[in-house]
DRENKOLPA-406856 format. One record per residue (C-alpha): residue number from 1; residue in three letters; x, y, z. Coordinates in nm, 4 decimals. Last residue first. Layout:
N
(r NUM,'ALA',(X,Y,Z))
...
//
This chain:
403
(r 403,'UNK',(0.2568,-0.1336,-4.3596))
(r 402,'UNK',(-0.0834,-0.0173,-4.3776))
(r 401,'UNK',(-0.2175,-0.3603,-4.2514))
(r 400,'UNK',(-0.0300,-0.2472,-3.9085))
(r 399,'UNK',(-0.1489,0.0539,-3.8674))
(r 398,'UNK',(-0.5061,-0.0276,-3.9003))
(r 397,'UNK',(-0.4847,-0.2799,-3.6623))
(r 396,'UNK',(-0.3421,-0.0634,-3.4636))
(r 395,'UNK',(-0.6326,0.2345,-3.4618))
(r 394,'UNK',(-0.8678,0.0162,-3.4326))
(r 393,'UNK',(-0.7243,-0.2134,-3.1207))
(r 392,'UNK',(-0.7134,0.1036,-2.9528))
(r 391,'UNK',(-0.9865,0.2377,-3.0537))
(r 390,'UNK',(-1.1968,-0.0254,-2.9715))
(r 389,'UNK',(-0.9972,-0.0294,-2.6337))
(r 388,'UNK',(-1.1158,0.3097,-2.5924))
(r 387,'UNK',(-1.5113,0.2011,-2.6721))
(r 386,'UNK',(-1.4840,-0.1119,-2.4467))
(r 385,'UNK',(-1.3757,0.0982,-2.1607))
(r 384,'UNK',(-1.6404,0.3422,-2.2038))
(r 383,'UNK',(-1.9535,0.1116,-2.2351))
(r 382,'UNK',(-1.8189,-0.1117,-1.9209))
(r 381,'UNK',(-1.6142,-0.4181,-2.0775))
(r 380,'UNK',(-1.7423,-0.7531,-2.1033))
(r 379,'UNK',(-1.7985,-0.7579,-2.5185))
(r 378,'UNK',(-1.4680,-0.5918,-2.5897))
(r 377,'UNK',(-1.2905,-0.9160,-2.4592))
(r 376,'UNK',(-1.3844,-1.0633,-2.7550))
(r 375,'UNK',(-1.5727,-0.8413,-3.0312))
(r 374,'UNK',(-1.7662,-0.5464,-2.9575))
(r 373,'UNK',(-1.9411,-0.5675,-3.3187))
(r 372,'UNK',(-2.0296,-0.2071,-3.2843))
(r 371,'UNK',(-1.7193,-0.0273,-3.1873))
(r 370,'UNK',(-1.5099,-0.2458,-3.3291))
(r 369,'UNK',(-1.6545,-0.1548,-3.6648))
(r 368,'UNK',(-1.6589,0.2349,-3.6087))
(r 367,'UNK',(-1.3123,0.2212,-3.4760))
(r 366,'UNK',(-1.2465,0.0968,-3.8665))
(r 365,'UNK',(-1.3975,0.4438,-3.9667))
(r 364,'UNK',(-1.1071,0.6182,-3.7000))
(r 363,'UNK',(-0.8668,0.4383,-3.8136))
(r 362,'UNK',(-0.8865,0.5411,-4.1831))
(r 361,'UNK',(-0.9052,0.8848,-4.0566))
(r 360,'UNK',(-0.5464,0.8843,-3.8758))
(r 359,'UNK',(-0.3247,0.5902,-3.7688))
(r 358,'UNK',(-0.2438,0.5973,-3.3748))
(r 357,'UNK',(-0.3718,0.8908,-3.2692))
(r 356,'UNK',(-0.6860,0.8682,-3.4733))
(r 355,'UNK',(-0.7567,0.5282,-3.3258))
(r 354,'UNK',(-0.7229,0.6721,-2.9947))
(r 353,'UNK',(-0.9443,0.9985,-3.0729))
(r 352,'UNK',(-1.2412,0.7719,-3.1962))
(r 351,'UNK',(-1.2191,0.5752,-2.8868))
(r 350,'UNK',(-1.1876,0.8732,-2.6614))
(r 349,'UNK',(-1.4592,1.0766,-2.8850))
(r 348,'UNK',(-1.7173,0.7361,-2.8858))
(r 347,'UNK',(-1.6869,0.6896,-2.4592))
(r 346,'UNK',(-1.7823,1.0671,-2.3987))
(r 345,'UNK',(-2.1017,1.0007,-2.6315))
(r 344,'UNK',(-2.4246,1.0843,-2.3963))
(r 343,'UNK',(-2.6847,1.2995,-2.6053))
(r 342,'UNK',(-2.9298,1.0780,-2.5442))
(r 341,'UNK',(-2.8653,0.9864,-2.1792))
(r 340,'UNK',(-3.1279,0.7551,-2.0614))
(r 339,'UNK',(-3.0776,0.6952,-1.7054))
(r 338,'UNK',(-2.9336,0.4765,-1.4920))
(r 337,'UNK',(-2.6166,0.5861,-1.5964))
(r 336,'UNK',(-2.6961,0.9119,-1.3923))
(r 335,'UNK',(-2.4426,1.2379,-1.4788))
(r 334,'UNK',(-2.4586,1.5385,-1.3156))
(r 333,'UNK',(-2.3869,1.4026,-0.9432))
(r 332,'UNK',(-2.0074,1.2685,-1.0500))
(r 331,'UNK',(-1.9163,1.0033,-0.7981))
(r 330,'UNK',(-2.1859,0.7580,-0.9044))
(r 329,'UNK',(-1.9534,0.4126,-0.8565))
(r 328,'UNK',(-2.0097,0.3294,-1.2328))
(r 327,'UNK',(-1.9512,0.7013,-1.3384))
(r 326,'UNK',(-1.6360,0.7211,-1.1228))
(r 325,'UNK',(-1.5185,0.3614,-1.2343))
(r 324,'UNK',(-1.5657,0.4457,-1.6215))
(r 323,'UNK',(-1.4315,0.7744,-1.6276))
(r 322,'UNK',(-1.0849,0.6543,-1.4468))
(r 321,'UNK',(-1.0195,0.3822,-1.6868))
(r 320,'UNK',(-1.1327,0.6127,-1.9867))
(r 319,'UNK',(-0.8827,0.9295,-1.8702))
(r 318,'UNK',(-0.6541,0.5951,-1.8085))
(r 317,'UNK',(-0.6928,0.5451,-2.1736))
(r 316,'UNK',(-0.6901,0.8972,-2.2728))
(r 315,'UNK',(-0.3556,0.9049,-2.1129))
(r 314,'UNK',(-0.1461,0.6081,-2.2235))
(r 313,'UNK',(-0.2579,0.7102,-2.5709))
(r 312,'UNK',(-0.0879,1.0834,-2.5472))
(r 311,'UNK',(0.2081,0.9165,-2.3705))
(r 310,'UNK',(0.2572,0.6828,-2.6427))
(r 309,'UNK',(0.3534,0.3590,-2.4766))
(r 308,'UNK',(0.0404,0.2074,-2.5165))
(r 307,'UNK',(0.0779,0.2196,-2.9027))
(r 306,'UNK',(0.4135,0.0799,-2.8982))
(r 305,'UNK',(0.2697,-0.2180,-2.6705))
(r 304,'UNK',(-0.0516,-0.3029,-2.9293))
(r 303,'UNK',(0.1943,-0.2042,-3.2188))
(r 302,'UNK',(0.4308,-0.4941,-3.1062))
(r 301,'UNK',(0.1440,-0.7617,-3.0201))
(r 300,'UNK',(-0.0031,-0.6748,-3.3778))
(r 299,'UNK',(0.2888,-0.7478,-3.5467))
(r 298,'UNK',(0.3242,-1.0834,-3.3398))
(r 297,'UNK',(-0.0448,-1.1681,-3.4052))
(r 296,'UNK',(0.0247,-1.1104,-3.7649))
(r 295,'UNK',(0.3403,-1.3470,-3.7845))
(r 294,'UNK',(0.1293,-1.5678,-3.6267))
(r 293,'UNK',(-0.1234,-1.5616,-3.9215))
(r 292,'UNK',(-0.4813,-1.4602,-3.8540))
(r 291,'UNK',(-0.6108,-1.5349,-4.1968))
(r 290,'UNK',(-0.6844,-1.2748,-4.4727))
(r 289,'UNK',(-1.0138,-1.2039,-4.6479))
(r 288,'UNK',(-1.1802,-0.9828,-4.3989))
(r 287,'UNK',(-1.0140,-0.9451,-4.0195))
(r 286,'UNK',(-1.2823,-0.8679,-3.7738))
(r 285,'UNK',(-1.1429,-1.1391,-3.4619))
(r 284,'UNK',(-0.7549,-1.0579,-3.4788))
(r 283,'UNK',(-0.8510,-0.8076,-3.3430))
(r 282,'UNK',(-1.0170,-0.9187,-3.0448))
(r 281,'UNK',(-0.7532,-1.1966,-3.0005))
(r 280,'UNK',(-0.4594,-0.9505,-2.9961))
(r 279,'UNK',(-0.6663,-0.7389,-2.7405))
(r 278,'UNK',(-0.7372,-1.0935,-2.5155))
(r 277,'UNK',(-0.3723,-1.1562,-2.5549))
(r 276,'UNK',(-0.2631,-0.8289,-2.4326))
(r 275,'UNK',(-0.4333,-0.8753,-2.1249))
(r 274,'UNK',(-0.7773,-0.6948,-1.9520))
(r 273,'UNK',(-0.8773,-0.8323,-1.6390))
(r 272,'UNK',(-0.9566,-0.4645,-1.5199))
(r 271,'UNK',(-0.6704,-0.5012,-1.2279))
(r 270,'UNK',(-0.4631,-0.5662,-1.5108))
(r 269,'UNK',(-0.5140,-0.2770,-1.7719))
(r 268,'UNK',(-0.4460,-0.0707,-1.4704))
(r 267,'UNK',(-0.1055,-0.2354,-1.3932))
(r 266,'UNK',(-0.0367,-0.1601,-1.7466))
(r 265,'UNK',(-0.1010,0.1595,-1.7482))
(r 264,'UNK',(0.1481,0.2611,-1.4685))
(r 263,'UNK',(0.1676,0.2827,-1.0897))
(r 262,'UNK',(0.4533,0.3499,-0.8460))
(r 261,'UNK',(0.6071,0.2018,-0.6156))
(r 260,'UNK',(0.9429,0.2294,-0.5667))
(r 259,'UNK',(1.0033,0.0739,-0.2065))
(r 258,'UNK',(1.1046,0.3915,-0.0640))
(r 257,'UNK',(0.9015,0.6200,-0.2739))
(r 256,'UNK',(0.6324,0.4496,-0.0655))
(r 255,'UNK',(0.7719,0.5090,0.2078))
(r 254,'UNK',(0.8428,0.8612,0.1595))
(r 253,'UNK',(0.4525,0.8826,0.0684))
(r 252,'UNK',(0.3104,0.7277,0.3501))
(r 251,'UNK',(0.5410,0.9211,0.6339))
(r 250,'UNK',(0.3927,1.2635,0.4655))
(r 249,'UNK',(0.0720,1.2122,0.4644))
(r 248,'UNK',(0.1160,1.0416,0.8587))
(r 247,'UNK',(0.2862,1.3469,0.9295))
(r 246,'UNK',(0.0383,1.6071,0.7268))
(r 245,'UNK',(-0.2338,1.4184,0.9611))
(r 244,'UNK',(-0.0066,1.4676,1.2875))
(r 243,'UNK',(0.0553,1.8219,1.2221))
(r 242,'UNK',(-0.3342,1.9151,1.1636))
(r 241,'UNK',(-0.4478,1.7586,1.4855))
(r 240,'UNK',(-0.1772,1.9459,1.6804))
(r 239,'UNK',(-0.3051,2.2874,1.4864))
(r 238,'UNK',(-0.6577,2.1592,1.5626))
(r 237,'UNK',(-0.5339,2.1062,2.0058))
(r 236,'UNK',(-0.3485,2.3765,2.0323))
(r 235,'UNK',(-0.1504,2.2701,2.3142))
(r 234,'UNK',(-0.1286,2.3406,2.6743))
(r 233,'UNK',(-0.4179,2.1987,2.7681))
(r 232,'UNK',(-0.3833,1.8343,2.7196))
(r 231,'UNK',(-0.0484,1.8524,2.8929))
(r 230,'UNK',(-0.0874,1.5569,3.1461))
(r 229,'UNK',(-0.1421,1.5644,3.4816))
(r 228,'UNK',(-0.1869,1.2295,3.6368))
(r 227,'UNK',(-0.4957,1.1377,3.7517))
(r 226,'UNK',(-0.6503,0.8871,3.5329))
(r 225,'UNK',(-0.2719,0.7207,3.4743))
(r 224,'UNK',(-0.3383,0.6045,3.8474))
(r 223,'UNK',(0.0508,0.4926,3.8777))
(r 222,'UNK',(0.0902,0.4688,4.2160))
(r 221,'UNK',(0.0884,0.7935,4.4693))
(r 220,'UNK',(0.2755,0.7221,4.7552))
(r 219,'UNK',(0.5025,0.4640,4.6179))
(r 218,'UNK',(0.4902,0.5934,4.2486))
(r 217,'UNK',(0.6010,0.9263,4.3741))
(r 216,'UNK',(0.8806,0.8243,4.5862))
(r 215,'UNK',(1.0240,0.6521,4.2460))
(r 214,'UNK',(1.0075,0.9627,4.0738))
(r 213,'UNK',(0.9111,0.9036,3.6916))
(r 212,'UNK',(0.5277,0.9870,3.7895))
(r 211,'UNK',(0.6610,1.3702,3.8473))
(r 210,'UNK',(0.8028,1.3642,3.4732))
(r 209,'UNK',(0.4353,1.3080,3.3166))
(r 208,'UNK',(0.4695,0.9819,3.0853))
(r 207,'UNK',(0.5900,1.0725,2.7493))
(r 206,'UNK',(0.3238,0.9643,2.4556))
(r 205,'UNK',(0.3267,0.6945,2.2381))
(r 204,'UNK',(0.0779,0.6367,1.9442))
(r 203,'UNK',(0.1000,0.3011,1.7727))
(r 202,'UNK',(-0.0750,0.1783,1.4445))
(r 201,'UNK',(-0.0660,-0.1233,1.3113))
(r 200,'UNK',(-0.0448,-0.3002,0.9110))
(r 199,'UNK',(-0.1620,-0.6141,0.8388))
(r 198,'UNK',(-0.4254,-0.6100,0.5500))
(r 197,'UNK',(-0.2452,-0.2808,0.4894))
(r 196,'UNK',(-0.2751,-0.3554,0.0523))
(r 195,'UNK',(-0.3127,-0.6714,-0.0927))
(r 194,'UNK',(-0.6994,-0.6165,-0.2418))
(r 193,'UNK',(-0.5260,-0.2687,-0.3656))
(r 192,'UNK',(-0.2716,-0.4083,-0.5735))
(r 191,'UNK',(-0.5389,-0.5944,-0.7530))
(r 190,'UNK',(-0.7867,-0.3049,-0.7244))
(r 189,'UNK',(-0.5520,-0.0803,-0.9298))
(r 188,'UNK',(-0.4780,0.2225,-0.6936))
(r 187,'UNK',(-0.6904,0.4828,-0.6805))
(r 186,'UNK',(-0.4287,0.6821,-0.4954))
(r 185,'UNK',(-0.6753,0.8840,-0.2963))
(r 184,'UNK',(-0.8189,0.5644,-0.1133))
(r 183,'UNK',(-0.4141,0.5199,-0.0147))
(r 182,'UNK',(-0.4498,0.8781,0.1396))
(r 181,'UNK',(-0.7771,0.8170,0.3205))
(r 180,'UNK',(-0.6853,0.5457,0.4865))
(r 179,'UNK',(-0.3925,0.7378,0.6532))
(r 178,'UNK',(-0.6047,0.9850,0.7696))
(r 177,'UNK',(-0.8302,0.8020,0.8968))
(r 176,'UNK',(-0.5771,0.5730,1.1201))
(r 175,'UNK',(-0.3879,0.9126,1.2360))
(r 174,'UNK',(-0.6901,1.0817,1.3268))
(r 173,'UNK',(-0.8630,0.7913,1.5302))
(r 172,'UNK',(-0.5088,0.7309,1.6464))
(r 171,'UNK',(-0.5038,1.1439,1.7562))
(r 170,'UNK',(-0.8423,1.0841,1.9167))
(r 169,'UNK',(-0.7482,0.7473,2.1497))
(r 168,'UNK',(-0.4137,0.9310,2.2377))
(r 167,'UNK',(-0.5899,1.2175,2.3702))
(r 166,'UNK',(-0.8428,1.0360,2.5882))
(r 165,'UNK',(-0.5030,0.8420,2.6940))
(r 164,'UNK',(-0.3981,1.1626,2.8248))
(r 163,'UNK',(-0.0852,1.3598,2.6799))
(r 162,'UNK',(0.2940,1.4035,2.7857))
(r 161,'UNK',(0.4315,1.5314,2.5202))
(r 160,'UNK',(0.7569,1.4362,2.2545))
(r 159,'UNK',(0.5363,1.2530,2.0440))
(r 158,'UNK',(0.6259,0.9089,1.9236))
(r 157,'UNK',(0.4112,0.7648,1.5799))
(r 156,'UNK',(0.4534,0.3700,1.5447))
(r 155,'UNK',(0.3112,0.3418,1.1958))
(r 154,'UNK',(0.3028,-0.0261,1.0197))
(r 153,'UNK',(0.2976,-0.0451,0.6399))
(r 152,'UNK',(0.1863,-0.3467,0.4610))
(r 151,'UNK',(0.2196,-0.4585,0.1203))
(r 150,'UNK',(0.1248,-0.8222,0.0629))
(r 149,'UNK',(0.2043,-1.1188,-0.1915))
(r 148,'UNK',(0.0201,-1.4636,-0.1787))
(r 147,'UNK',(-0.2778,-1.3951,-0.4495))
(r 146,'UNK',(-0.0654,-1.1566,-0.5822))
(r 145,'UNK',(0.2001,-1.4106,-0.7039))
(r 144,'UNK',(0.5127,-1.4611,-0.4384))
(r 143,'UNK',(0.7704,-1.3565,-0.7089))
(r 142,'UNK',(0.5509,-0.9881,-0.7716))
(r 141,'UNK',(0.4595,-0.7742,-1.0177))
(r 140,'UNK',(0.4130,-0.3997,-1.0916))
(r 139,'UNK',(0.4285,-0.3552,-1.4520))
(r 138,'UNK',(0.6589,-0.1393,-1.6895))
(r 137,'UNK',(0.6628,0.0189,-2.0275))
(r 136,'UNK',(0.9075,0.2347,-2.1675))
(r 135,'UNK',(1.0793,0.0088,-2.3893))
(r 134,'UNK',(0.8602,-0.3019,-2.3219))
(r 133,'UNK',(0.7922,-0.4850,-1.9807))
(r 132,'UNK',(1.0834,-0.3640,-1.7228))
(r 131,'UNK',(0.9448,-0.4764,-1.3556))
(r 130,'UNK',(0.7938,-0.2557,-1.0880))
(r 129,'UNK',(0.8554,-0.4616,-0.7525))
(r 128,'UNK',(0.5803,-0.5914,-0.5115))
(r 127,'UNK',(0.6250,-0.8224,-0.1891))
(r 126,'UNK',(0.6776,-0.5457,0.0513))
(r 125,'UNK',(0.6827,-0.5121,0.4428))
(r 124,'UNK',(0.7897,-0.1210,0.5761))
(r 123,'UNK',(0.7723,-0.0326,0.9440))
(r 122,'UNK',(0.7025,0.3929,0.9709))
(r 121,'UNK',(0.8515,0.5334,1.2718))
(r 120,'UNK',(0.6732,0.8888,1.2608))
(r 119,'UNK',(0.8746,1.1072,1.5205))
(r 118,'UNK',(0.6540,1.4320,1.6505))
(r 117,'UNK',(0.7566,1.6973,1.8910))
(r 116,'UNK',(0.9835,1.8895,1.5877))
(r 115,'UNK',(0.9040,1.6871,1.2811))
(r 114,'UNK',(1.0746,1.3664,1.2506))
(r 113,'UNK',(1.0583,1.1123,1.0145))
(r 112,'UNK',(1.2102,0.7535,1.0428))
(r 111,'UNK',(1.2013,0.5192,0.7559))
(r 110,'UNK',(1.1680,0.1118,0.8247))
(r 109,'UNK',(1.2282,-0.2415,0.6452))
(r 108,'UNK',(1.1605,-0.4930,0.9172))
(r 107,'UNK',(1.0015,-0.7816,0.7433))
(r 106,'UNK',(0.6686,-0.9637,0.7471))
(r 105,'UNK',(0.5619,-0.8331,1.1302))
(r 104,'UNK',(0.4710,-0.9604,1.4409))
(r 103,'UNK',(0.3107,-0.6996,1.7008))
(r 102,'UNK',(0.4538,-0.6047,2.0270))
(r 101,'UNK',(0.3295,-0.4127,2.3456))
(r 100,'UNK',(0.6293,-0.4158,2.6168))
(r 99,'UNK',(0.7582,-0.4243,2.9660))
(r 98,'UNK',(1.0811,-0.3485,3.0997))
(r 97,'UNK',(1.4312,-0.4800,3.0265))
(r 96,'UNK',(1.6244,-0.6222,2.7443))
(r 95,'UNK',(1.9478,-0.8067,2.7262))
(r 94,'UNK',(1.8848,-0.9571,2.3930))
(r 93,'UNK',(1.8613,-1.2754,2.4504))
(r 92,'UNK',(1.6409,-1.2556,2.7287))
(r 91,'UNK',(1.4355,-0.9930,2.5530))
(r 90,'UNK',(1.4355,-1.2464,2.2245))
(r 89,'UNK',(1.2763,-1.5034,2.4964))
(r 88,'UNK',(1.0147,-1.2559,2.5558))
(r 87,'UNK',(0.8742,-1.2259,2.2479))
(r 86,'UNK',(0.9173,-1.5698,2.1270))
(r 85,'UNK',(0.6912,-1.6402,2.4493))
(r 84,'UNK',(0.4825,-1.3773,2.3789))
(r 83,'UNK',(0.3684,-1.4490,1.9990))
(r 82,'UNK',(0.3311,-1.8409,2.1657))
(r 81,'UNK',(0.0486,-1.7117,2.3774))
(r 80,'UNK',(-0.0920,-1.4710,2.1254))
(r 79,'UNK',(-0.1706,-1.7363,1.8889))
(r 78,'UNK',(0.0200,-1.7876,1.5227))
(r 77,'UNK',(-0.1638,-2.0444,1.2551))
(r 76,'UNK',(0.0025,-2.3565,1.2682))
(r 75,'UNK',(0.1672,-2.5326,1.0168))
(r 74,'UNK',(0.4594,-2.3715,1.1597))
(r 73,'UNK',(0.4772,-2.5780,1.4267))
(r 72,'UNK',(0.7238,-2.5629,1.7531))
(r 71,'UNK',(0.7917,-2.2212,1.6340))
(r 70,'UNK',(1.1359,-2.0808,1.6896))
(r 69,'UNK',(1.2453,-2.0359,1.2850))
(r 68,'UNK',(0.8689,-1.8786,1.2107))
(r 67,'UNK',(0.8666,-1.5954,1.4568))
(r 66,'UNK',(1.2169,-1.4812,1.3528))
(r 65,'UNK',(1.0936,-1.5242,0.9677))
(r 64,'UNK',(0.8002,-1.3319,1.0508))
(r 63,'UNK',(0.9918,-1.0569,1.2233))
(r 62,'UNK',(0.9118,-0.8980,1.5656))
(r 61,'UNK',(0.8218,-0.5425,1.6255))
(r 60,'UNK',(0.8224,-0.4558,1.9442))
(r 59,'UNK',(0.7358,-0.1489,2.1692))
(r 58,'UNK',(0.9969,-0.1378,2.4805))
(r 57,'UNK',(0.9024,0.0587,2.8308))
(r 56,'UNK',(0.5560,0.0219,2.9059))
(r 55,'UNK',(0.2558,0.2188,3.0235))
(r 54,'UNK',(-0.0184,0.0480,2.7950))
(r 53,'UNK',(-0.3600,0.1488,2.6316))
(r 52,'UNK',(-0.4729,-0.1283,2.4347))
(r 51,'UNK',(-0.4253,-0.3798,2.6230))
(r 50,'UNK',(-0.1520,-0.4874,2.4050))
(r 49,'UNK',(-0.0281,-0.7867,2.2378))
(r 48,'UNK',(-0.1245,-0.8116,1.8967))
(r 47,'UNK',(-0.0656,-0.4364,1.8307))
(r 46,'UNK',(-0.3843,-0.2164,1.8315))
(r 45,'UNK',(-0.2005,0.0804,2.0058))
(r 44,'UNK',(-0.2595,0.3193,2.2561))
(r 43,'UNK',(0.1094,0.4274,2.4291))
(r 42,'UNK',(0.2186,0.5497,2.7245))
(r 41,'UNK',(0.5975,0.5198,2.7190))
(r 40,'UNK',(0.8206,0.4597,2.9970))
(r 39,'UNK',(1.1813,0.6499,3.0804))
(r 38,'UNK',(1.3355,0.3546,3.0237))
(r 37,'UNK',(1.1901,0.4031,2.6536))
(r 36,'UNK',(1.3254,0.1389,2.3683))
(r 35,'UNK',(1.1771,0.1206,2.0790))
(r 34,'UNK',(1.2015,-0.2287,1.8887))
(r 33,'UNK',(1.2404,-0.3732,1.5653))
(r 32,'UNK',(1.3273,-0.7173,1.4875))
(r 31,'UNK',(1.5078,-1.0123,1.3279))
(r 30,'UNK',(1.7036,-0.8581,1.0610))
(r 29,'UNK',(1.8241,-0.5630,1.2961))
(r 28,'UNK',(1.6689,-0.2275,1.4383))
(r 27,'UNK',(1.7508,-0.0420,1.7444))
(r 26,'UNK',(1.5194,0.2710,1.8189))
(r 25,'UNK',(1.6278,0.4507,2.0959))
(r 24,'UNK',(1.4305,0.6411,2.3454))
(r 23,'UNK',(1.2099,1.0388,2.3616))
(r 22,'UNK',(1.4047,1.2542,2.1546))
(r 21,'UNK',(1.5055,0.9456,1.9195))
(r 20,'UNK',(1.8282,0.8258,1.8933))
(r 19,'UNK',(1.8818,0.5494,1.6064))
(r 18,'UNK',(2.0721,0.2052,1.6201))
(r 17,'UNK',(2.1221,-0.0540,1.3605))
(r 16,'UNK',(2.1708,-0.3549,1.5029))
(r 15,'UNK',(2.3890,-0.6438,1.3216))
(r 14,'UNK',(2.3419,-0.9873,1.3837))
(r 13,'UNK',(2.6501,-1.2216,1.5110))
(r 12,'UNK',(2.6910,-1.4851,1.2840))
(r 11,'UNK',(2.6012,-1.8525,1.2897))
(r 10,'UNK',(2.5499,-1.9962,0.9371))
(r 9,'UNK',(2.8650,-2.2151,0.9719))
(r 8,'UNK',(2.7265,-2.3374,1.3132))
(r 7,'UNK',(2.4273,-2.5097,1.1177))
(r 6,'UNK',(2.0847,-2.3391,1.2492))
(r 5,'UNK',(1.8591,-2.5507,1.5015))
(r 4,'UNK',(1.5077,-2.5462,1.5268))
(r 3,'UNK',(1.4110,-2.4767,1.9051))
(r 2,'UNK',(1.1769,-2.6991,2.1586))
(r 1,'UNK',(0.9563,-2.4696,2.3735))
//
């Protein structure tokens, strides 16, 4: 395989970072990631290359960029075959024995947790940064553009036993579920969702039993991994289950905090297509006897952003946000949109309290108005989304003719 060439000025010897774990080493630099086990692991994973269940020495984590700079063509899209030959060149290089399972990866950001018997290795690739937007105000965004940007995060979870490969097929089923159903519980804005763990992996390693480490063993014996005996029965089994699923929890979170991620209202207000712009426009829409001046627009723009960034605001319009996809989805048994709800006016007190926050009475009868007329973007919005940004617009407009 022919190899791009870097200028010799650029050549520099890359740094490892190196961790002990209780079962290998974990050596980490800016071209990969790798566990290293001369002891053997006995892993099920769903990395690219893997059988699925493996008895191997090294799991491998190799960087895009790595992958990229020794392809022949980059054009095209990666195939196992060429994944293991940059695989096991970088062994060569790297002085590295034993068999492996490997996976490419975006980058090779990592935490390490460890709890007792169980290490969580979680592999970190981020595209997304919170920006500064207005005072208080900030927005997840990203230089690649969401339609290019991801947010993955890889799990290699090590556990200092020596369980079956039955075992390790039900702790991944735990592990994967569980950690699916803590980014559900985030309710993340669908945009940042649609990027989210469309590459991520999952690894669970396991010691081998000691007695298969002794060489006389293997000779007489082999390495029938259906007979070996494994310490399935000397654990408790729900309290094991239990431990892993507060890991993973806990894993997800730290990295998480790691990368700064964290969600605010005007992330929501883009995942529902909503942007300042359409608001100005919309109220800009119902003036009487005055013309939308620029000067206007740019008074509105300011109250539309001071507004938001009242805490009280910010939360009845996520209170709407949230109301509006659990009614629309049917999480809340009581309540059947299908239906004709008479008495049904949750979406009329947030507007009405929004516009009340923001300038009192008055803003409240102009609500009315914006209410009705739904102009602009007010028009496409669910019945409780286009009420609170009724409000909203309401309540500034208001404000800002006052002055």
């Amino acid at each position: 395989m022919s190899k791009k060439t870097k200028n010799n000025k650029n050549i520099k010897e890359i740094e490892s970072i190196k961790s002990k774990l209780v079962n290998g080493e974990l050596i980490k630099n800016e071209d990969a990631l790798y566990i290293n086990n001369p002891d053997y692991f006995l892993t099920f994973s769903d990395l690219e290359i893997s059988d699925g269940i493996d008895i191997i020495e090294n799991i491998m984590i190799i960087s895009d960029n790595y992958i990229s700079f020794n392809r022949e063509n980059d054009d095209e899209p990666l195939n196992d075959v060429e994944l293991m030959e940059i695989t096991e060149e970088y062994k060569e290089k790297n002085d590295i024995d034993g068999g492996y399972i490997c996976q490419s990866f975006d980058k090779i950001d990592h935490i390490i947790n460890t709890y007792d018997d169980i290490t969580v290795i979680t592999a970190i690739s981020n595209d997304l940064e919170v920006q500064e937007f207005y005072n208080d105000l900030k927005v997840v965004n990203s230089w690649k553009g969401f339609s290019n940007a991801k947010v993955d995060f890889g799990h290699i979870i090590i556990l200092n036993h020596a369980f079956s490969p039955k075992l390790l097929i039900q702790l991944y089923k735990v592990a994967t579920k569980q950690k699916a159903k803590f980014f559900e519980s985030l309710h993340l804005p669908i945009h940042i969702n649609n990027i989210l763990n469309n590459k991520d992996f999952l690894v669970i390693a396991s010691n081998l039993p000691e007695e298969t480490l002794d060489q006389d063993y293997i000779m007489d014996i082999g390495l029938d991994i259906t007979n070996m005996e494994y310490e399935d029965d000397e654990i408790d089994l729900d309290e094991f289950i239990e431990r892993i699923e507060d890991a993973v929890v806990i894993s997800c979170e730290d990295a998480l905090e790691k990368i700064n991620l964290n969600i605010g209202i005007l992330d929501y207000l883009v995942s529902e297509g909503i942007l300042i712009g359409d608001l100005i426009e919309a109220g800009m829409s119902l003036l009487e006897n005055m013309e939308p001046t620029d000067e206007l627009k740019d008074k509105l723009e300011k109250q539309l952003l001071k507004s938001i960034s009242d805490t009280n605001i910010n939360a009845l319009l996520i209170s709407a946000i949230r109301l509006e996809e659990d009614l629309q989805k049917g999480r809340v048994r009581e309540i059947n949109l299908n239906e004709k709800l008479i008495h049904f006016y949750p979406d009329e007190l947030i507007g009405a309290a929004i516009a009340n926050q923001i300038a009192g009475t008055k803003a409240v009868l102009n609500f009315r108005r914006y209410s009705k007329e739904k102009p602009g973007i007010l028009y496409g919005l669910g019945p409780i989304l286009s009420n609170a940004f009724a409000g909203l617009i309401a309540g500034c407009m208001t404000k800002i003719l006052e002055e």
